[in-house]
N, C-alpha and C positions, 0 to 999 in steps of 0.2 A: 562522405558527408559527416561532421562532425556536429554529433547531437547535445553536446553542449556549449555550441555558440549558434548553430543554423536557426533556432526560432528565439535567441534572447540578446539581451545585452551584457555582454561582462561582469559579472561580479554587481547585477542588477536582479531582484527579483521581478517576476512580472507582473504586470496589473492586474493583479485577483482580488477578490473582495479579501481575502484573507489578508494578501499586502499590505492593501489599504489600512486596516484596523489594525496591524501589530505591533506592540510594543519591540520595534527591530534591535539588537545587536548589535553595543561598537565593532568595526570590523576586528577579527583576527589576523596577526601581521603571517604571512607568508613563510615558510619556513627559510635559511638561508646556511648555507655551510655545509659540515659535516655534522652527523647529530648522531647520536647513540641512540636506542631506545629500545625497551624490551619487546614493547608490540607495537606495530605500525597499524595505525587501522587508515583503509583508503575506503572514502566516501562519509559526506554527513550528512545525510537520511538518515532516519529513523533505526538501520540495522547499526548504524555504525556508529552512531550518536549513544545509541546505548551497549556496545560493548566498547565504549570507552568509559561512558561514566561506570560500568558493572566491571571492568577491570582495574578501574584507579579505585574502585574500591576494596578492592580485596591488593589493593600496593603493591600493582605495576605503575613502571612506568611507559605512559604511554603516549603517544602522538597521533593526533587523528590527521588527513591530508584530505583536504575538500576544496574543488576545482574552480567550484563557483562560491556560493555564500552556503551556511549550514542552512538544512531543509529546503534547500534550490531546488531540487529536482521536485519528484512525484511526493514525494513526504511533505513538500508544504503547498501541493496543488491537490490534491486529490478531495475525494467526497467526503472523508471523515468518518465514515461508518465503522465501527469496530464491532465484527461479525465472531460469534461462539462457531469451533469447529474449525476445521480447515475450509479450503477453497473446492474440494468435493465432498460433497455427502458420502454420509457414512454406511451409506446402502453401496456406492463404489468404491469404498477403501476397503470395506471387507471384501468384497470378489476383487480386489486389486493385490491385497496382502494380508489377507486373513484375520477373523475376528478379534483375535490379541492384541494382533498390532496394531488396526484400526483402533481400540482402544483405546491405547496409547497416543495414538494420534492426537485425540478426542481429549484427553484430559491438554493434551501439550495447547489445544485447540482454546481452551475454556482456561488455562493459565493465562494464556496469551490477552485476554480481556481482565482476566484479572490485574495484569502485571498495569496495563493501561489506564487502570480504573486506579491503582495503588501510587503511581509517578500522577496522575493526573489530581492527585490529593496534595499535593508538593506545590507549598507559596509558591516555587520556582516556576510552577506551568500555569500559564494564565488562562487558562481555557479549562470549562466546564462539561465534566464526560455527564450528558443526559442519556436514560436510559430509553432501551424500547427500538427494537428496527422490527419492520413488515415486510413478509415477501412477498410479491402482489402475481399471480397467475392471472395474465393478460390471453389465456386459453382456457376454456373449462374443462376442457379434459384434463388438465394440469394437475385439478384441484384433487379428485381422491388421489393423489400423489402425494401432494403436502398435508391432509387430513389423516394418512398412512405415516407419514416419515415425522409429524408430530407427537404421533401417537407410541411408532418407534425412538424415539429420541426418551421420552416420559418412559417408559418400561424397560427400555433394555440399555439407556444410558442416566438411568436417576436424574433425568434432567425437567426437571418440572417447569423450567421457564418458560417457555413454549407450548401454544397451544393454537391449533386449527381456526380459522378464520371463514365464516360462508361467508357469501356475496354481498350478503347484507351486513353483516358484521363487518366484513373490509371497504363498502360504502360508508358506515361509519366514521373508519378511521381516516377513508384518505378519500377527498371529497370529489371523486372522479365514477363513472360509470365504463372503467375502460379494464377493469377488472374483475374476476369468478371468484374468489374466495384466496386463501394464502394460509400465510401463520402470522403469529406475532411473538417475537421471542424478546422478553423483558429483561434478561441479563445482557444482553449486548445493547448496542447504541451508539453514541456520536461522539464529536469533536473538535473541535478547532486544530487541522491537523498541522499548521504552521507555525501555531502557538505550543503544541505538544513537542514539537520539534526545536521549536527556541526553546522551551524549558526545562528537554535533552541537554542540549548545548549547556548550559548554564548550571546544572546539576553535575555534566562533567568538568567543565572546568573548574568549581569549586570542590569536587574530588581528585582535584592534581592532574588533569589532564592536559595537556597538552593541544588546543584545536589551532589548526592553521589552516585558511583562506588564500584564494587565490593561488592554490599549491597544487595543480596539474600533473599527477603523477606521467610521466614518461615511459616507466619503465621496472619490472619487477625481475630482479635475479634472483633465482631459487638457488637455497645452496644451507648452508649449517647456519650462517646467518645471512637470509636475505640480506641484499640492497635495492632500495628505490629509491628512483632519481625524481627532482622535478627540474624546473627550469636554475633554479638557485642553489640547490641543495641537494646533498647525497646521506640518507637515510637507512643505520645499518641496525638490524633488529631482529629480535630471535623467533619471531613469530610473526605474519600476516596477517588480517582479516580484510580481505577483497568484501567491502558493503557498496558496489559500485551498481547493484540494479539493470537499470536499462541503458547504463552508461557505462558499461564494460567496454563497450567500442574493441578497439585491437588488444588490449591489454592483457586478455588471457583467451585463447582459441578454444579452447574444451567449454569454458563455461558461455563462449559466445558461439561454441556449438547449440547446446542447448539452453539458453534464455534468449530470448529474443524481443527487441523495444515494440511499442504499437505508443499510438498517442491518441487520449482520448481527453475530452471537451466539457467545460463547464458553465452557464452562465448563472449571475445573479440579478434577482429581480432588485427591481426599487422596496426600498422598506415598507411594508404592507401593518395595518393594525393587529391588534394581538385577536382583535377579533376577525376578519380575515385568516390569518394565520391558520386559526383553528377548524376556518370551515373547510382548508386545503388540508392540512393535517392536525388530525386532531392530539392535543397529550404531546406534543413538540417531540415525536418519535423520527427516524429516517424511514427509508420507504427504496426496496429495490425490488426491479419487477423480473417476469421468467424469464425475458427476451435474452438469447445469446449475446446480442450486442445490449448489452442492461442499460435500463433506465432509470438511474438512483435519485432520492434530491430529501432535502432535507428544509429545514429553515436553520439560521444565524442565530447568533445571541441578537443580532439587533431584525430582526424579523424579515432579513430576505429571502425569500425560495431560493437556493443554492440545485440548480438542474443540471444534472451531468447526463449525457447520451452521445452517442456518434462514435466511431472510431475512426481511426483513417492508419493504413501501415507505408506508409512513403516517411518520410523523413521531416519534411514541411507544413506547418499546421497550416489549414486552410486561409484565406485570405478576409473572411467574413464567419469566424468563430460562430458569431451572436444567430446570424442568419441559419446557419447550419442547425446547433441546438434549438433555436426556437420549432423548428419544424417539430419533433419529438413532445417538445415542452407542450403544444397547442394539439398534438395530438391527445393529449392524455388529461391535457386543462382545456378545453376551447372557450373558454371565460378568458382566459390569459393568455391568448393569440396575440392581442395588440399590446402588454403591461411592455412599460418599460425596463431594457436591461442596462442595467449601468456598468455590469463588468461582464467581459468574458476571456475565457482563456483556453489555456493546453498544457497539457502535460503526457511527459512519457515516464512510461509505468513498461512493467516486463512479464512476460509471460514465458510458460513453459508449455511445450506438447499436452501434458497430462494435466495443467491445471498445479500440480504441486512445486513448491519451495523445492529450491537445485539446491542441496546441503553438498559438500563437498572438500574431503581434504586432497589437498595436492603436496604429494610428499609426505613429510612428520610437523612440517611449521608452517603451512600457509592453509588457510583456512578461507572458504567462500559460503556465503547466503544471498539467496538470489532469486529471481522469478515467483514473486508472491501473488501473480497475475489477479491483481485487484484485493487482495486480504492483506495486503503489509502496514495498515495501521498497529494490528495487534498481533500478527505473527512476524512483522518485521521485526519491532519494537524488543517482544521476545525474546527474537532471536541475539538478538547480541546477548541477554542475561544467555543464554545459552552458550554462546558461544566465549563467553568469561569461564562456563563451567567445563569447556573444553580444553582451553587453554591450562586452566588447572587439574586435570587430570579427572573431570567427573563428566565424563563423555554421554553416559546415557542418552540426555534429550538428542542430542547434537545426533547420536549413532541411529537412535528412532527416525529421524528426518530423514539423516540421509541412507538411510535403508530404503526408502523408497525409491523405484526408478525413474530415474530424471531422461527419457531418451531422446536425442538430438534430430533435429529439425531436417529434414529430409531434402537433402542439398547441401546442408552443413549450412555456416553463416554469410553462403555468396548466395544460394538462392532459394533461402528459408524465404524472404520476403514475396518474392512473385507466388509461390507457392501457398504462401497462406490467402496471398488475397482472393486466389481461385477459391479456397474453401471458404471464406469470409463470406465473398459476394454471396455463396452456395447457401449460409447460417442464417444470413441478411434475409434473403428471399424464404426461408423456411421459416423465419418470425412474422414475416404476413400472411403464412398459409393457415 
């Protein structure tokens, strides 16, 4: 099953609300021939988008190759949230790799919001990074957990943004009774993730890049100078960077050993008043809850509730998107059972076993970033500035990352999926207990 034409139209983005409203991109012409170039980058999301523009800055040349349109994928569908830290707490990266390096992690965690916050100050990126996300514990035992891991975050990481939330205090912020207390972390926060991603685009090609559309890579030969083919053109180039996500597909076996696609669901309401607005969330912050399968949502610059929930691991996004999320959505609002949704959609995003980023060199010239399972607004984005500092010889972040153990899906990429959905359904049923 080919996951980038099985739920879309060709070189069409899908009907998100984010679609709707973006200032879109004349297309990129397709790449054709024989082409030289120093770094090939395959994928334009967010990882890839920006180590094109962070490579043509420091004068490579460079060629991006993107199958569908730039920010097609999960980079222009996603929730928007750009979250401080990595995708595990810092209470599991130190018993996972010890205090230091968790450290390290942690700053690489908190650049990665920075780096977001600094492109998204760029006329080029039309979208407004608001501060402020909530983590909402839909279990009260949950809560001396988060009222602990605040407290450790402010003492042992100087990180003052952050601070514990009771029940009453996160009834304030987020106008539901379906939640025990959280945090609220003021240095992270939101985005327009399809506009962040046109503004990518548009920042690299005015740093000499290269982006071409509708350019389906084929095929990648390892060697002193790779080659990659697409349907038009052969592509010879001293360097790789595979930003291909949940759309790696056949294209490389090790990293489609360990990242693996899931597709998860978004709907938006009708435009609601700024009063409204604020009695659902108050201070226009985002909002993600404990549940394993997360319940995120935010509001629009133009005042929609943007509600993501559900997952599904088949291939096929379901046949009634709106129907599905509304269930979640009416759980946690029952005022907003019957609102109307004017858009819904899907997206495939990628994960790893552990929850962390698959950094990975293959060989001396090809380079991979991957499996951001739900945090690739700001450590995707990152990533490519990192992976510019690899290519030039300043490897540090890039060796931080991938020092971590990325381990592969137990079945490999034939029967990771049956696999997971036994633990899913298992995750699924342990958020109602």
């Amino acid at each position: 099953m080919d996951l980038l034409s099985v739920n879309d139209r060709a070189g069409e983005y899908p009907a998100s609300a984010y679609a709707a409203g973006a200032e879109k991109l004349a297309r990129f012409d397709p790449p054709q021939g024989e082409i030289r170039a120093d770094i090939c980058v395959i994928g334009g999301g967010f990882t890839g988008l920006s180590s094109a523009l962070h490579l043509a800055r420091r004068g490579y040349d460079v060629i991006l190759l993107e199958a569908q349109r730039v920010g097609f994928g999960a980079s222009g569908r996603n929730g928007g949230q750009v979250g401080q830290g990595q995708r595990r707490d810092q209470d599991d990266l130190e018993a996972m790799v010890g205090r230091e390096h968790a450290a390290r992690l942690w700053k690489i965690g908190t650049e990665a919001v920075e780096k977001v916050r600094e492109l998204a100050s760029s006329d080029m990126v039309h979208a407004t990074f608001h501060p402020g996300i909530a983590h909402a514990d839909h279990r009260a035992r949950y809560a001396p957990h988060s009222r602990a891991y605040a407290e450790k975050l402010n003492r042992d990481y100087d990180y003052p943004h952050i601070r514990y939330l009771d029940r009453a205090e996160m009834r304030a912020h987020v106008g539901s009774d379906a939640y025990h207390g959280g945090t609220l972390d003021m240095r992270s926060g939101h985005i327009n993730p399809l506009e962040l991603a046109l503004g990518l685009a548009r920042m690299a090609a005015a740093a000499g890049a290269t982006i071409c559309e509708d350019a389906r890579v084929l095929s990648v030969v390892p060697g002193k100078k790779p080659r990659i083919t697409t349907r038009e053109a052969t592509i010879s180039a001293d360097h790789v960077i595979l930003a291909c996500n949940g759309y790696i597909g056949g294209l490389h076996d090790d990293i489609a050993r360990r990242v693996m696609p899931i597709n998860n669901y978004i709907v938006a309401t009708a435009p609601m008043t700024p009063e409204a607005q604020e009695g659902i969330i108050a201070g226009n912050i985002a909002v993600a809850d404990s549940k394993f399968v997360v319940n995120y949502f935010r509001f629009s610059d133009d005042h929609r509730l943007l509600f993501g929930g559900t997952e599904t691991y088949g291939y096929r996004f379901p046949r009634d998107i709106a129907r599905n999320v509304r269930r979640p959505l009416a759980e946690i609002f029952p005022a907003l059972a019957d609102i109307r949704l004017d858009y819904a959609w899907g997206g495939t995003l990628a994960i790893t076993m552990n929850r962390m980023p698959h950094y990975a060199r293959y060989g001396t010239n090809i380079l991979s970033m991957s499996g951001f399972s739900g945090s690739g607004v700001a450590l995707g984005t990152l990533s490519g500035q990192i992976a510019a500092e690899a290519v030039a010889g300043q490897a540090e972040r890039f060796d931080t990352m991938a020092s971590v153990p990325t381990p592969g899906f137990p079945g490999g990429a034939l029967l990771r999926h049956p696999l997971l959905v036994l633990a899913m359904l298992w995750y699924s049923f342990r958020d109602r207990l």
